[in-house]
N, C-alpha and C positions, 0 to 999 in steps of 0.2 A: 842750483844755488838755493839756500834756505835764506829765508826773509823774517821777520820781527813778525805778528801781527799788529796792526796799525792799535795805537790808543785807543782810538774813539770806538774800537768793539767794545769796549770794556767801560764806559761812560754812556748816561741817557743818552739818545737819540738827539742832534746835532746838525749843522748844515752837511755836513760833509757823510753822514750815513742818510740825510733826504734826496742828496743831490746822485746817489750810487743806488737808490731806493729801485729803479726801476729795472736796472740790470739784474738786482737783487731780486726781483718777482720773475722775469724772464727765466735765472737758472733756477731758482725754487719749483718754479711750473715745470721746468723739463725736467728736472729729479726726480717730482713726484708722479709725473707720468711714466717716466723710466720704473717706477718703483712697483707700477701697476702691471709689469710683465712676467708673465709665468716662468719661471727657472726652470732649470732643469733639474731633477730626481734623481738621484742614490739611496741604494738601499740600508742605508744607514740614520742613527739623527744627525741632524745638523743643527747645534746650538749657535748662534750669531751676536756675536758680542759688541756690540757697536757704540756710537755715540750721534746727538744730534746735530753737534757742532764739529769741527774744527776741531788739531789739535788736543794737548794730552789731558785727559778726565780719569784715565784709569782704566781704560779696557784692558793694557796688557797684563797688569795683575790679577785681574777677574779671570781671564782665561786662564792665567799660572793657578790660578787657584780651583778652575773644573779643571786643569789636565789631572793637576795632583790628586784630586779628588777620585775621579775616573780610574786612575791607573792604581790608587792604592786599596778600591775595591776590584781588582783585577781583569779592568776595560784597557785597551791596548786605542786612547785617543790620539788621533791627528792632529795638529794643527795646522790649520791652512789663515794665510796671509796674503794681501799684495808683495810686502817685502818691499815697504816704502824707504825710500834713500838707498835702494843698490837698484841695479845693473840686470837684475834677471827679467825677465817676460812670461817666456814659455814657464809651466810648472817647472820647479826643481827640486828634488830633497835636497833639505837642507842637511850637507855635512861638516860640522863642527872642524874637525882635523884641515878641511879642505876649503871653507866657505870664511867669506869675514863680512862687515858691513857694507863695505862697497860693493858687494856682489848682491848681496840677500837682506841689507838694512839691519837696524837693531834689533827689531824685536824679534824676528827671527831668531837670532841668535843666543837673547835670552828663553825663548820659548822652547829651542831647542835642548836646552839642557833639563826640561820635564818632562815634554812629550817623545815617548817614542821614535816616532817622525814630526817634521816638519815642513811643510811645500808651502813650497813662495813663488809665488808671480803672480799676475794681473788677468791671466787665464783663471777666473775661481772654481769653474766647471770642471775645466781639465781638471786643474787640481786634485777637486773631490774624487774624480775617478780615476787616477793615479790613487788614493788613499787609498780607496777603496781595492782595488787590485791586490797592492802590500799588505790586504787583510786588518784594515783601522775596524774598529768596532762604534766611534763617534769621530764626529768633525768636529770642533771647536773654532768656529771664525773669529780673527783678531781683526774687526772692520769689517766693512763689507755690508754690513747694514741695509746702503742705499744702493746698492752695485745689484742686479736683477738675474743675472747670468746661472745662481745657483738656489734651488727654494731649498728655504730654513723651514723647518717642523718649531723653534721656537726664536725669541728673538728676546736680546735684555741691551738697552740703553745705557747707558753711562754717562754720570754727568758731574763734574768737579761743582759740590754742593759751594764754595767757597767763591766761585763766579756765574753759574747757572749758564743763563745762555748771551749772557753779556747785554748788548743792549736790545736784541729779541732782532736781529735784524738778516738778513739772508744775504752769505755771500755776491759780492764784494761789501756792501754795504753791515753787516755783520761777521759774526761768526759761525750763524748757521748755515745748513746745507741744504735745508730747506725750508719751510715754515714749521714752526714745533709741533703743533698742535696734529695733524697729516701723520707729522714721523711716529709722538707715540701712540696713535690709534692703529699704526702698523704693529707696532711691538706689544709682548706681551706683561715685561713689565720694564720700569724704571727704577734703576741703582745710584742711590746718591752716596757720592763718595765725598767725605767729612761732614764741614759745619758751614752753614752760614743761610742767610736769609734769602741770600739769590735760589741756592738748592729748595727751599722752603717754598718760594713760589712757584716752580717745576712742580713739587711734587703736588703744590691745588691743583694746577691742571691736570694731570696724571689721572689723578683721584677722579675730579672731574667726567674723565674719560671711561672712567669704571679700571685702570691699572692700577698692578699693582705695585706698591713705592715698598722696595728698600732700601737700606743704611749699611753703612758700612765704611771702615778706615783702612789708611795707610800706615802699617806699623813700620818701625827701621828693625832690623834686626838688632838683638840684645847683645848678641857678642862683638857687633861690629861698634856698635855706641860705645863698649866698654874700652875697645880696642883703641876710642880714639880719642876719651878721657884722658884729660893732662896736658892732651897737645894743641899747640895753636895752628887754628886749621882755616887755609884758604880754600873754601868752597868753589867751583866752576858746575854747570851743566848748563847744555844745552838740550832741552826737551822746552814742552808746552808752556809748562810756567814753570820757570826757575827758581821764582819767589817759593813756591811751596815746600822744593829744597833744603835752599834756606832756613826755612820758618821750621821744617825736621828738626835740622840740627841746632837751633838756639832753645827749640823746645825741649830737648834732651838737656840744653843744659850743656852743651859744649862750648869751646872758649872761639868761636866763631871771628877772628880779625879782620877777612876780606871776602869778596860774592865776585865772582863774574858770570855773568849770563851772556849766554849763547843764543842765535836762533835755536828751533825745534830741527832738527835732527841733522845740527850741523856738523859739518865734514871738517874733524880734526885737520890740522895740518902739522907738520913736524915746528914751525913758526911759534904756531898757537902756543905748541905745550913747551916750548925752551921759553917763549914771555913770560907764561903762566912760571915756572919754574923759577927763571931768575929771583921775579916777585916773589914767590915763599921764601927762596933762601935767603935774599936779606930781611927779610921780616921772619926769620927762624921756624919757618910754619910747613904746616905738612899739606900739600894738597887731596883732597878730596871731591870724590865727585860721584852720579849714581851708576845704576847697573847698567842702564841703558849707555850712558856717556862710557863708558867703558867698555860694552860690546863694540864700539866704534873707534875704542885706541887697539884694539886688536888687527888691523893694516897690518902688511909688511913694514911701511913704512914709521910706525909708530909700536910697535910690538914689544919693542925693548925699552918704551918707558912703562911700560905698565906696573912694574914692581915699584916704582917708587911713588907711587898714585893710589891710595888709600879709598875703597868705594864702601856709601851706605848703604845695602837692600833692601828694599821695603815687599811688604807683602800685606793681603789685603784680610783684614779683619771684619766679617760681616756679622754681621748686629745677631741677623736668625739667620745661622747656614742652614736650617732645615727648610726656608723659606726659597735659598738658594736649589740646593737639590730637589724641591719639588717643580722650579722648572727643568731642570733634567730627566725626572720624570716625567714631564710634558710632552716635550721633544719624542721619548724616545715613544709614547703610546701613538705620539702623533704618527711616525714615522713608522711604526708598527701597522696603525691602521691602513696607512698608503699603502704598504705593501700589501695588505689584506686585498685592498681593493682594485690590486692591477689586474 
């Protein structure tokens, strides 16, 4: 079952995140001890795409964006995942013809149409060496951050500049995963994706910490905006924040009538999208929704509406990509040297 995050992450501090305060230091402290365990080693890099919070900031377009990166200077990258919202465990390639969200989750599935391979499950180690085997030449982890099981040569953060870390406070009691400060003295730098002053405060600390910050956006595609100039469009998704969605398409300039949000990565059902439907057709509108909510109407049981379900894609614009591939370069000297040294 997918849940809302509660308000009050997203608001100062409160009775109700002082009275959750302590549970919220208990798993901060086991996180970050868990954080402090040696992984296991593959002969390859492993770049580790992560976030310090909860929910969606934008890792899985930073990873679209090294696979493509990798693969069109002629690297044959993995991507490995949990394969959060499906059904897998043990490592599995992900296969597109064969695989849908309930087996292997969404991002999987958009990730899969970049990278070469892609292995999903909760095993990350396996994983890596499954990749490895199939001859990956890089790892690119979509999460995983806090997860200890496999050591990363480098590590970038992720963080929706537009709410930062909400009200700084540690699961339950927050939306972090652990204390911020800990997380990015682990990583090597910090990715603020859009605008706003909460990202702003993120990145003093960073700074602070001696990391390095940078910037970067969520563009929509150009032909899909064009595509949907004219029409009156009822927006849905379910991901992290939905408002950001939203805010895409009124930004562009589309005649935007209706919103519905979803939890984060919630499980279509045939119900959902005949409500959703009825409501456009009398209000003459064309439903729309993202890439993500769309890898998830791909079910057996929801397959055959997909044509009449219009999606935005977004892809990530980074302020200095040469900022970004020198931690690629990082990674791979790092991972280079390990191998020197076994």
């Amino acid at each position: 079952m997918t849940l809302h995050p509660p308000g009050f992450w997203w608001r100062p501090p409160g009775l109700a995140a002082a009275l959750l305060a302590p549970v919220g230091a208990a798993i901060g402290a086991l996180t970050l001890r868990r954080m402090t365990q040696r992984g296991e080693e593959v002969p390859i890099p492993v770049l580790c795409i992560g976030n310090p919070t909860v929910g969606g900031a934008g890792k899985t377009p930073t990873a679209l964006w090294y696979l493509d990166r990798l693969t069109s200077t002629g690297g044959r990258p993995f991507a490995l995942l949990r394969g959060h919202g499906g059904a897998v465990s043990a490592p599995l390639r992900v296969d597109l013809a064969r695989d849908d969200a309930d087996a292997v989750g969404d991002e999987a599935l958009l990730l899969a149409r970049h990278a070469p391979t892609v292995v999903a499950g909760g095993d990350r180690a396996g994983g890596a060496r499954l990749a490895v085997a199939a001859g990956a030449t890089h790892l690119v982890m979509d999460d995983g951050f806090q997860n200890p099981s496999l050591a990363k040569d480098a590590s970038l953060l992720v963080v929706d500049a537009m709410v930062g870390i909400g009200n700084g406070a540690v699961l339950p009691a927050g939306p972090l995963r652990a204390p911020l400060a800990p997380q990015i003295s682990r990583a090597d730098a910090v990715l603020l994706v859009g605008e706003g002053a909460a990202g702003d405060a993120v990145a003093r600390i960073a700074e602070r910490l001696g990391r390095t910050v940078l910037r970067a956006m969520l563009a929509p595609s150009p032909e899909a905006v064009a595509a949907l100039r004219g029409r009156r469009l009822h927006a849905f998704a379910g991901i992290g924040r939905p408002q950001k969605f939203f805010a895409t398409l009124e930004r562009e300039g589309l005649d935007l009538i209706a919103r519905t949000a979803f939890p984060d990565h919630h499980r279509f059902r045939r119900g959902d999208i005949e409500a959703l439907a009825r409501t456009a057709a009398r209000d003459g509108a064309t439903l729309v929704t993202t890439a993500k909510d769309m890898a998830r109407l791909g079910t057996a049981e929801l397959k055959d509406v997909q044509a009449a379900i219009a999606v935005l894609p977004v892809s990530l614009v980074p302020q200095e990509p040469a900022a970004l591939d020198a931690l690629l370069r990082r990674a791979e000297a790092r991972a280079q040297a390990r191998q020197a040294g076994c």
